[in-house]
N, C-alpha and C positions, 0 to 999 in steps of 0.2 A: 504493500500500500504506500502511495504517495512516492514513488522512486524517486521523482524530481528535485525531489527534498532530501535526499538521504548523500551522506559521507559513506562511500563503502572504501573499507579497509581489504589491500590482499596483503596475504602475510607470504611471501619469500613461494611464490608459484612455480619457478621450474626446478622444485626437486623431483629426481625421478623422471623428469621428460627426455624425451629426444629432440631432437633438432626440432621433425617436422609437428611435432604437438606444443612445442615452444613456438613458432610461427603462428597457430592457429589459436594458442592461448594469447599472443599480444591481440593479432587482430579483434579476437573476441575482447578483448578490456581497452578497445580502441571505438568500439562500438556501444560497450555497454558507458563512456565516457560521457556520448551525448543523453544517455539516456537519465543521468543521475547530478544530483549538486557539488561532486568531487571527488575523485580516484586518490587514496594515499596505497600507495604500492611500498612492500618493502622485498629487496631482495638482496643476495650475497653473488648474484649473475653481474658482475659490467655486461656481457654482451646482451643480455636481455632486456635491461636499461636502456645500453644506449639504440635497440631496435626501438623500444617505450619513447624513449624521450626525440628521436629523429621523427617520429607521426604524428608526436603530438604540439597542441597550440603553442605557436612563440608566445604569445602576449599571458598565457596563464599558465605554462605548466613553471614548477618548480624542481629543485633537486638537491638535495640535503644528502649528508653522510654523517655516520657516527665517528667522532676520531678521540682515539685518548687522551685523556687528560688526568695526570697523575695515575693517581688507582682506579679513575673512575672513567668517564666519556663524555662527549657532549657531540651537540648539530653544529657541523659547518656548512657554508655552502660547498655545494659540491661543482669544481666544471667540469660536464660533462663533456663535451664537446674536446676537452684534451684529452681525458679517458676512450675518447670513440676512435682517436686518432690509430689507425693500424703500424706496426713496424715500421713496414712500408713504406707506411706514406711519411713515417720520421726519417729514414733515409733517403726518400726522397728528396724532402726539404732542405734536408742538412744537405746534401749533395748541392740544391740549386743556389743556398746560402753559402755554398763555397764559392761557385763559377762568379756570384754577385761580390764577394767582399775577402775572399781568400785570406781566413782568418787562420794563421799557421798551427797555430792548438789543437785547430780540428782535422789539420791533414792526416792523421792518421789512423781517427775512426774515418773519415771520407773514403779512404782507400779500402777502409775497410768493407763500407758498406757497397760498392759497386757492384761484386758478384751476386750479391743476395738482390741487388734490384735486379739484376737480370737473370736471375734462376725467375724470380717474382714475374715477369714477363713470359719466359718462356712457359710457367706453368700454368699461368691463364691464357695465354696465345694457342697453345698446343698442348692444351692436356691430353690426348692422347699419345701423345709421344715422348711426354715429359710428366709422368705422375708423381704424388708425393715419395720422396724419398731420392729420388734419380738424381744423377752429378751433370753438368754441362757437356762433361767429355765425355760421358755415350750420349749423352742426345745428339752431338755434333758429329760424331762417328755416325750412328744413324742417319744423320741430313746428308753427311758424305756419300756413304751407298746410295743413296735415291737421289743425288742430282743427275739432273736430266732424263727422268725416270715419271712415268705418269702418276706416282708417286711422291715426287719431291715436295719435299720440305721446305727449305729454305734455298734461294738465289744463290750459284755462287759468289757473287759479293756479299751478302748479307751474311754467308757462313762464314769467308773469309775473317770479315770484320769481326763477327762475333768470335771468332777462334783467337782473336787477338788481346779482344777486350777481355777474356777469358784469364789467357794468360798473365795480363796484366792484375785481374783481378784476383786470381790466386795467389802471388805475390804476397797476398798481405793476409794469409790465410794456413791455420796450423796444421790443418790437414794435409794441406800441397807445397806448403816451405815451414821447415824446422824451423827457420830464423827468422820467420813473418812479424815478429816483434818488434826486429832490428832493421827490416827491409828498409834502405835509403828509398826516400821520398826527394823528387826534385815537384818542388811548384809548379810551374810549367808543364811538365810534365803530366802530372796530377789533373791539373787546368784541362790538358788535352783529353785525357779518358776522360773526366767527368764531361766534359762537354758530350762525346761522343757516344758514353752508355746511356745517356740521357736521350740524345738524338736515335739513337737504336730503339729505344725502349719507345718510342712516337710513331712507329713505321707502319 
């Protein structure tokens, strides 16, 4: 009785869900939204939140978090919107905030992060040919046997280049150099892949 009038409380909804009933339970309290005076949701999910709070009203939702305080806790504002940020899209940024102001502190996570943008590329471009788990250098072995193949993958330029960026990328990576810690970094240089895993990763 009377919903329009009612505060409904959910208490921490995706225990136990899977993906696709975590989907179909936001939609459903994206719906039952219009229907009532005010959703307080509580949950221990970021990614469920931030599906929550990406559907919902700019002008009225809110977003609080509990944070310690001595023995005890209290409400902060919570931004969500830096918690929604993926990896990703942080190595992204930081990549394009090098090519803009090449700030030398961060050469060597930048270097760092190159290969992971373009694993990130490659596994949304061609997920079948590059699933979770897989390294660059068999995907690119793979693209190697199918050029020019009614099959192919990728252009030879496009392999090329990737097979370069590749290398470069590993560089600065424990699995493919022992001394990836110590790998000289030249600016310019840096300058130039980053420009160009960037430019790859737009194709």
């Amino acid at each position: 009785p009377q919903l329009a009038q009612k505060i409904v409380v959910i208490d921490d909804p995706m225990t136990s869900l899977d993906e696709h009933r975590s989907l179909t339970t936001v939609l459903e309290m994206r719906r039952l939204h219009d229907r009532v005076s005010q959703i307080i949701v509580l949950s221990h999910s970021k990614p469920f939140l931030c599906a929550l709070w990406e559907g919902a009203d700019t002008l009225t939702r809110t977003a609080l978090r509990l944070t310690r305080q001595g023995a005890g806790s209290t409400l902060a504002v919570w931004d969500v919107n830096q918690d929604c940020i993926t990896e990703h899209d942080r190595r992204h940024a930081l990549v394009s905030s090098y090519i803009e102001a090449g700030d030398p502190a961060q050469e060597r996570a930048v270097a760092e992060a190159l290969r992971p943008i373009l694993e990130a590329f490659v596994r949304v471009s061609y997920p079948g040919n590059f699933p979770p788990g897989s390294m660059l250098g068999h995907f690119i072995n793979t693209c190697e046997q199918r050029v020019g193949t009614p099959q192919q993958i990728l252009s030879r330029a496009d392999l090329d280049e990737l097979e370069v960026l590749k290398d470069y990328g590993n560089r600065f990576h424990h699995d493919t150099n022992p001394a990836w810690q110590t790998a000289v970094i030249n600016d310019l240089e840096l300058l130039d892949f980053c420009t160009r895993t960037l430019a790859f990763t737009r194709r």
